[in-house]
Steps between C-alpha positions, in 0.01 A plus 500: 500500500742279650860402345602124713930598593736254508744775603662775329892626575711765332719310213768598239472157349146468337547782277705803418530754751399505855160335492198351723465148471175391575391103545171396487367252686303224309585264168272259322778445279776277728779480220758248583769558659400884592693648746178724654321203630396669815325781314249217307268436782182705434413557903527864564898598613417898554212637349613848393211784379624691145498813666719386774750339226538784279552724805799276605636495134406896431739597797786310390748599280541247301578444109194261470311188620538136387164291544624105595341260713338259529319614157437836506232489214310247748386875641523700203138706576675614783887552360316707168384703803805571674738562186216796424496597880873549469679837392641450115806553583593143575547204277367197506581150464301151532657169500219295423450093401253567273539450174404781229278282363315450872525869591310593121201339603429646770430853542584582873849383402471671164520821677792476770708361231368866347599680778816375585811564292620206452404129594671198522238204408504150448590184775828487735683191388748383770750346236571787241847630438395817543199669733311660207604217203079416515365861580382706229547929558138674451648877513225779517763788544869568490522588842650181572824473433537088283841493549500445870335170436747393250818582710641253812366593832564422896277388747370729786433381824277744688492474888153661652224452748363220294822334499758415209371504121711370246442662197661545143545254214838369489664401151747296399648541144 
């Protein structure tokens, strides 16, 4: 099994700690105004094999891994399989557009929520006053640390192979 990579760069910005920011490539949702718009198209970026993933993220140290995209849960047969093909010691966080509602119904989705500790669900919207006013928190664990989402944070601008990525949630209070 196959995860479709948008990319994936080191990040202090996408959750506490050092952390593995994964984007995957591929959204059905195409909220207004997102600022990922080159991860929506569904044509394979770089097809990536679990065991080749996990590998990658096992050799790291790293705090955790944050799940964005593109939508991650697009893939989530494949992402339940990596989070369990990763070592425990790392936490886990998905920024997702679904809604809680959405991701109830449907059992795939179900069980990454499950698996991760904690999600972010419901759709970007370009014109809130703050970048999580419309998400709601599904926490599984308290290995995540809620605070860091409540606090102001920078941007990160990460220079690699792939070129520059942006990444980080300004806010403005």
């Amino acid at each position: 099994m196959e995860i479709n990579v948008h990319h994936m760069e080191l990040s202090s910005v996408n959750g506490p700690g050092l952390r593995l920011t994964l984007w995957v490539q591929g959204c059905a949702l195409n909220c207004k105004g997102c600022f990922n718009q080159g991860t929506h198209a569904r044509e394979a970026s770089t097809l990536m094999s679990i065991h080749e993933l996990a590998q990658k993220i096992n050799a790291l140290d790293i705090a955790g891994v944050t799940l964005s995209g593109g939508e991650p849960l697009d893939q989530a047969p494949a992402l339940e399989k990596l989070i369990h093909a990763v070592n425990g010691e790392k936490n886990w966080i998905l920024y997702t557009g679904y809604t809680p509602k959405e991701i109830f119904q449907n059992d795939a989705m179900i069980r990454v929520v499950k698996a991760v500790d904690m999600t972010l669900a419901g759709r970007y919207r370009h014109n809130a006053k703050h970048p999580y006013q419309h998400k709601q928190i599904i926490k599984t664990s308290d290995r995540v640390d809620i605070d860091f989402f409540r606090t102001g944070r920078v941007v990160e601008f990460v220079v690699s192979s792939s070129g520059v990525t942006k990444t980080g949630l300004p806010m403005h209070v």
